[in-house]
C-alpha positions, 0 to 999 in steps of 0.5 A: 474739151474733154474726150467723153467716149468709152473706147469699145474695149470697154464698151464694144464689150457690150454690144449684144442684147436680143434674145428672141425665141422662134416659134413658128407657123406656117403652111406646108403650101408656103414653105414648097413655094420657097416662101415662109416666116417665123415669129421672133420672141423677145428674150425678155417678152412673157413667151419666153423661157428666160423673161423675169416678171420681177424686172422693169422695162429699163432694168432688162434694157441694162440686163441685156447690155450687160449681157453682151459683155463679150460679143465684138471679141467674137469678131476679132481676128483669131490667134494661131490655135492647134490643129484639133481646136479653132476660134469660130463665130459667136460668143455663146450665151449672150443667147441672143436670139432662140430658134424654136425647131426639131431634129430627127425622126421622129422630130425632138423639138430644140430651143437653140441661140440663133446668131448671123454671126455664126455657121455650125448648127449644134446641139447637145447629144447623149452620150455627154463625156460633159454637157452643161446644164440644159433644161431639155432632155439631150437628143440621143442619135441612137433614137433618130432613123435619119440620123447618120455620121459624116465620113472623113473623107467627105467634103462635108468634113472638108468644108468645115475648118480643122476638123479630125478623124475619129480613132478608128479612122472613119469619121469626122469629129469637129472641135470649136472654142468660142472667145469666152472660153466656151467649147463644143466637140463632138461629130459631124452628122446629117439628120433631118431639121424641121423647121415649125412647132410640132403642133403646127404644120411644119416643114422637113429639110433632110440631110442637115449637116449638125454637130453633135456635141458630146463635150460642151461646157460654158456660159450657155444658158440652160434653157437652150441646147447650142447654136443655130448659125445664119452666117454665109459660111457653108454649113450655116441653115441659110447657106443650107437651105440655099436652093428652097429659099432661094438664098434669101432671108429676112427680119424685121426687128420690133423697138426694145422698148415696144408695148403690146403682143407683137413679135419680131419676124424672120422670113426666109424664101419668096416671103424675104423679099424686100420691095416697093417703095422706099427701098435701098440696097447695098453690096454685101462685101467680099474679100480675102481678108473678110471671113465668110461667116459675116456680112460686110458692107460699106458705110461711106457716111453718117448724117445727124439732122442734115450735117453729113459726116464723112467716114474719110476725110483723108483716106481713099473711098477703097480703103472703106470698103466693108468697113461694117459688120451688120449683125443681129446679135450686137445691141448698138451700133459700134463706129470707129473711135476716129470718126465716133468722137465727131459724131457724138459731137454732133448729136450733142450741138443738136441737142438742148439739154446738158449731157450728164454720165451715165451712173453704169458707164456703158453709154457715152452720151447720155442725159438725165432726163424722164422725157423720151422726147428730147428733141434729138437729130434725125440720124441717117446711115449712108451706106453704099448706094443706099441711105437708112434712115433710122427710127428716133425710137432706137437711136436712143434707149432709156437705161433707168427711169432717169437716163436716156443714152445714144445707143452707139459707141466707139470701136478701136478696130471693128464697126458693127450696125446693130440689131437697135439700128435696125428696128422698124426696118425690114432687113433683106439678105439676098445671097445670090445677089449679094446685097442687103436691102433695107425698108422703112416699116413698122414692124409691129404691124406685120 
C-alpha cells in the first residue's frame, strides 16, 4: 500500500494556528490570594485586531495552518552561533496567541504574542535604530518612573544566555534570532508589569525583568509589540511570577470550530488548579538534553476506539521518556513518522468511507465530504500515569466545505501535542509539582 503521509518537514511546517488576544478581569481581592484568570480572544474571533469578516470559517482554519509554516523548527536543536546572537524559542509571527497587559508607571497597555514555547518578555522601545511596523505607539523608558536597567554584573544578566555588556561596561544587552531569521537586540531592564486592562482592575508585579528592543525586524505582525514567554525558562512570566501564583498556571482551549461569544481561558495561581473527578496527571520531564523552556512528557501509547498502539515495539520504556513537547502554539499534533504511518492506518480501517487528498496537501489523512460526522474512532492519548481522551470535535477539522482532515501529522524528529488536542481539556501546569494535568471540560461553559 502506498505511504500516504507527509513527512513533518513538509508538514510540522504547519503545526501553529491560535491566535488569541488576552484580555483580562478580575478582582484585586483574587489576584492577592494568588488566584485569577484571563480571557483568551481567538485570533480570528471579532474582538481581535487581526479577524477578517471577508473570510469563512474553513478558510481561517487553512489561514491559520498556513500561518504555522515555521514553527517545529523553532523547537529543533540550534547550530553553534557567535557569542553576541543566539537561537531561542518561538518563531515570531505566527502570532499565536495575544496577551493584552501594560508596562511602566504609569501603565502603557501592550498587545503582545503570548508563546509556552518562549521565555523573554520583550518589547519594542524607542529609541528604535530599526523597529518593524506596529500599530501602537513604541514604549519610551524615559517616561516610566520604574523603569530601571540591568547591570552586567547582575545575575539577571547571567540568567539569561550570551548576553554582553554595553560599551561603556555597565549594562546588560541581549541579543536573540529566531528560526525564520527574525531578531530583537536591545537591554536588559526590570519595570513593573501590570497584569489586567486599564479600565478594570488590575494587578501590578514590580521589578519584571523585560528586553527592550530597540532593533527588531521580521515577520511580526503590526498589531503587536514582541513576545510574551510562558516557557520554565527563568526570566519566562510564569517562572516570574512564581511565588504569588504559586507555579501554577492553566487554559482551557475552546473547539477552532466553536459558535457562539465564548472565550478561551487562562488562569494562573489558586484558580489553576485542576481537580475533582476525572482528572490525571503526568510528569513534566526534566533532562540534560531538554532545553528548560519547553515541557516535555511521555507518550507511552495512543488508542484509536479500542486498539492500543504502542510508541515501542522494540525500544526500552527509558528511551520514550519525554518523548512530546506540549505546546499551545502548534495547531495538530505531530507523532513520530515511525509510529504515525500505524496510526493513521488505524483510524483509516475504522472509518467507512473512501479517503481522498487534500487539494492543499497539508493534511494526510483526509475525506471528501460535507458531513462532520464521519463516524470516526475515539481517539485516546496515553500519557504516562494518565490516559486523555480527546474530544471527536478536534481530532478532525474541516479545511473547505468539502475536506474534513485528521488534525495530526508525522515528525522526522520531534513530537508535539497540540493546541487542537487540547480543546475542551482543562490543562494544569504545576511547576513546583512538575506534572500536568489534564480534565475533561467543556470549555465554553466556563
Amino acid at each position: 500500500m502506498a505511504s500516504h503521509h507527509h513527512s513533518l518537514l513538509s508538514f510540522a511546517t504547519l503545526a501553529t494556528t491560535f491566535s488569541i488576544v488576552f484580555t483580562c478581569n478580575f478582582s484585586l481581592t483574587e489576584a492577592l490570594n494568588g488566584g485569577f484568570s484571563v480571557d483568551l480572544i481567538h485570533r480570528d474571533s471579532p474582538n481581535s485586531p487581526f479577524y477578517n469578516p471577508s473570510e469563512t470559517s474553513s478558510q481561517r482554519i487553512a489561514n491559520a495552518l498556513h500561518r504555522s509554516v515555521n514553527r517545529v523548527n523553532h523547537f529543533k536543536p540550534k547550530s553553534p552561533v557567535s557569542t553576541n546572537s543566539f537561537q531561542t524559542d518561538v518563531i515570531s509571527n505566527s502570532g499565536e496567541f495575544l496577551i493584552k497587559y501594560s508596562v511602566g508607571t504609569p501603565p502603557v497597555p501592550m498587545l503582545s504574542i503570548v508563546d509556552t514555547g518562549s521565555d523573554l518578555i520583550w518589547i519594542q522601545c524607542t529609541p528604535c535604530t530599526k523597529c518593524y511596523n506596529q500599530t501602537a505607539p513604541l514604549f519610551d523608558p524615559k517616561k516610566s518612573e520604574t523603569y530601571k536597567k540591568v547591570s552586567c554584573s547582575s545575575s539577571q544578566c547571567k540568567s539569561l544566555e550570551r548576553t554582553k555588556c554595553s560599551n561603556d561596561g555597565k549594562n546588560c544587552q541581549y541579543s536573540m534570532s529566531y528560526g525564520d531569521s527574525s531578531y530583537t537586540n536591545g537591554e536588559l531592564a526590570v519595570d513593573t508589569l501590570t497584569l489586567g486592562s486599564t479600565t478594570s482592575q488590575s494587578v501590578p508585579f514590580p521589578k519584571t525583568i523585560i528586553g527592550c528592543g530597540h532593533d527588531n525586524h521580521g515577520s511580526f505582525g503590526k498589531e503587536g509589540s514582541g513576545i510574551v514567554g510562558l516557557g520554565g525558562g527563568t526570566v519566562s512570566l510564569v517562572s516570574q511570577l512564581h511565588s504569588s501564583i504559586g507555579g501554577k498556571f492553566s487554559h482551557c482551549l475552546i473547539p477552532l470550530n466553536s459558535k457562539g461569544k465564548n472565550s478561551s481561558k487562562l488562569n494562573f495561581g489558586s484558580n489553576a488548579v485542576v481537580s475533582g473527578s476525572g482528572v490525571v496527571s503526568t510528569p513534566i520531564v526534566q533532562n540534560p538534553q531538554n532545553p528548560v523552556t519547553y515541557y516535555f512528557l511521555t507518550l507511552e501509547a495512543m488508542s484509536v476506539g479500542r486498539k492500543r498502539l504502542e510508541l515501542s515495539d522494540s525500544s526500552t520504556f527509558e528511551d520514550l521518556k519525554g518523548n512530546i513537547i506540549i505546546d499551545s502554539g502548534t495547531t495538530v499534533t505531530i507523532l513520530p513518522e515511525y509510529f504515525y504511518s500505524k496510526f493513521e492506518l488505524a483510524v483509516e480501517e475504522a472509518i467507512n468511507l473512501k479517503r481522498s487528498d487534500d487539494p492543499s496537501l497539508i493534511l494526510s489523512l483526509c475525506y471528501k465530504t460535507s458531513k462532520d460526522d464521519i463516524g470516526a474512532p475515539r481517539i485516546t492519548a496515553h500519557f504516562t500515569g494518565a490516559d486523555v481522551m480527546l474530544s471527536p470535535k478536534t481530532t478532525f477539522i474541516r479545511l473547505s466545505e468539502k475536506f474534513l482532515c485528521l488534525a495530526f501529522g508525522a515528525g522526522d524528529t520531534l513530537s508535539i501535542f497540540g493546541n487542537l488536542a487540547q480543546s475542551n481539556l482543562l490543562v494544569g501546569y504545576d511547576l513546583v509539582k512538575k506534572t500536568v494535568s489534564f480534565k475533561p471540560t467543556d470549555c465554553t461553559k466556563l
